[in-house]
N, C-alpha and C positions, 0 to 999 in steps of 0.2 A: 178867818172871816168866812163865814158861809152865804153861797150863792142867795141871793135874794134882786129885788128890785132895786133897778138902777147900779148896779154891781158890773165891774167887766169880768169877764170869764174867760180865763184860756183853758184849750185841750187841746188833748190829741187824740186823732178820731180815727175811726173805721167803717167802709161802709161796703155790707157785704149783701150777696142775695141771702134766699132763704137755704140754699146748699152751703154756704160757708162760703165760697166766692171769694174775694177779696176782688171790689171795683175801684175803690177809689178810699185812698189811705195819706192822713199828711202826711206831708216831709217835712215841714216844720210848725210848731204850736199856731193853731188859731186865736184868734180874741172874736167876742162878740159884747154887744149892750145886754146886759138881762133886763126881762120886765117887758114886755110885749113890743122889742121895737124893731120885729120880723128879722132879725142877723142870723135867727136860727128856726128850724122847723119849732114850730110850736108843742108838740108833742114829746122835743127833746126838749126844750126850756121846760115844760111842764114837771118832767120827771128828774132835771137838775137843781130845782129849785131846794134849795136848803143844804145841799152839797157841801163837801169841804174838800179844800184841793187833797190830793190824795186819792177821794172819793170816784169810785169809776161807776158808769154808769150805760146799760143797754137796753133799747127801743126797738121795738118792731114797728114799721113804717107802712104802712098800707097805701094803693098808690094814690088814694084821695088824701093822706098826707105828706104825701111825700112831691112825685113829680107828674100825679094826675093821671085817669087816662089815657089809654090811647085812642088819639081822634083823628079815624080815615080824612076827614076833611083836609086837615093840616098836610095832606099830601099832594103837590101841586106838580103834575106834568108841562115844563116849559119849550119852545125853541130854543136849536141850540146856540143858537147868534145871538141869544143873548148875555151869554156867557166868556169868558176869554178861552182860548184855544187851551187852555194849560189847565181848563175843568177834570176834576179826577174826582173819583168815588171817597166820601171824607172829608170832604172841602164843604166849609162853612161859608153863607150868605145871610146877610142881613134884607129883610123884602117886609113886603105889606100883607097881612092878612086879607086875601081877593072879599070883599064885600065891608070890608072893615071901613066904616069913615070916620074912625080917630086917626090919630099920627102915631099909631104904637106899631115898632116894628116885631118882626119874629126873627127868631134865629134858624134858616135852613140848613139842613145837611143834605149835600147829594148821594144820593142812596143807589142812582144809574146814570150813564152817560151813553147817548149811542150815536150815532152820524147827525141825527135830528133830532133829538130829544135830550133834555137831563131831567130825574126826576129827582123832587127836594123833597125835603119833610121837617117838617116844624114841630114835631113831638119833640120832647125832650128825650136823650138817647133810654133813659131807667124811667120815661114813662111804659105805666102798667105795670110794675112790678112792685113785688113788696119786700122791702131791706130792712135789713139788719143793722143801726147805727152805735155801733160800741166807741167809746171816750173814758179819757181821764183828764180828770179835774187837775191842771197844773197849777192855778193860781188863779186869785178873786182878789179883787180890790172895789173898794167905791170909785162909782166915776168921776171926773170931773165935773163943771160947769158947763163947759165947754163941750163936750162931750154929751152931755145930754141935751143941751141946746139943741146939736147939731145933729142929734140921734144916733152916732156912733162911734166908736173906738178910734181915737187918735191915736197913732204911733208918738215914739220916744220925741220928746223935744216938742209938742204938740202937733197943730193943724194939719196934716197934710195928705191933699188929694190928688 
């Protein structure tokens, strides 16, 4: 069967800077929905599209496709009593974008910690860069009902969240 609309898709991925790198590689096969239902960069759905498992396939990612700019703002100096004494460099936080008045959080990483201070940053870590996403096609099948209903990839046996 070749990748098309409404198709799940597994691979196995790569994803590298522009020196060859190697940042982040499965350890075991992905699925996503095909057909525009965001499970995957759009520029790799684009370039899958008609695929057959087998079929391998690589993307050069620019970071307005990929994980965006990088935006000084997203860099927030806090006190440090805000945080639990066991704050270290690495350490992920869930916070509000300062001037934001939706309910969308952002994911911080602390990037410093000092007697009075930790500083966060809400860029994503491969914001600004441009990657290299190499895959292969392990398997295509049509989706369920169920599964497109819901917009994505049930595991074995159906539903589960």
């Amino acid at each position: 069967m070749q990748i098309g609309k409404n198709s799940v898709v597994t691979i196995n991925y790569r994803l590298s800077d522009t020196d060859g790198k190697v940042l982040e590689e499965s350890e075991q096969e992905v699925s996503y929905l095909h057909g525009g239902y965001d499970g995957i960069f759009p520029q790799v759905e684009a370039a899958l599209q008609g695929k057959n498992p087998g079929d391998e396939c690589k993307v050069r990612l620019t970071p307005e496709d990929a994980f965006g700019e990088y935006d000084a703002s997203l860099v927030r100096v806090e006190p440090r009593d805000l945080f639990p004494d066991t704050v270290a460099v690495g350490m992920q936080f869930e916070g509000q974008a300062e001037d934001d008045g939706e309910d969308e959080f952002t994911l911080y990483t602390v990037t410093d910690v000092t007697d009075d201070k930790v500083v966060v940053d809400g860029n994503h870590p491969l914001a600004d860069k441009t990657l290299d996403f190499t895959c292969t096609v392990m398997s295509v099948r049509a989706a369920t009902s169920e599964e497109l209903t819901h917009r994505h990839v049930h595991g074995e046996g159906g539903h589960h969240h």
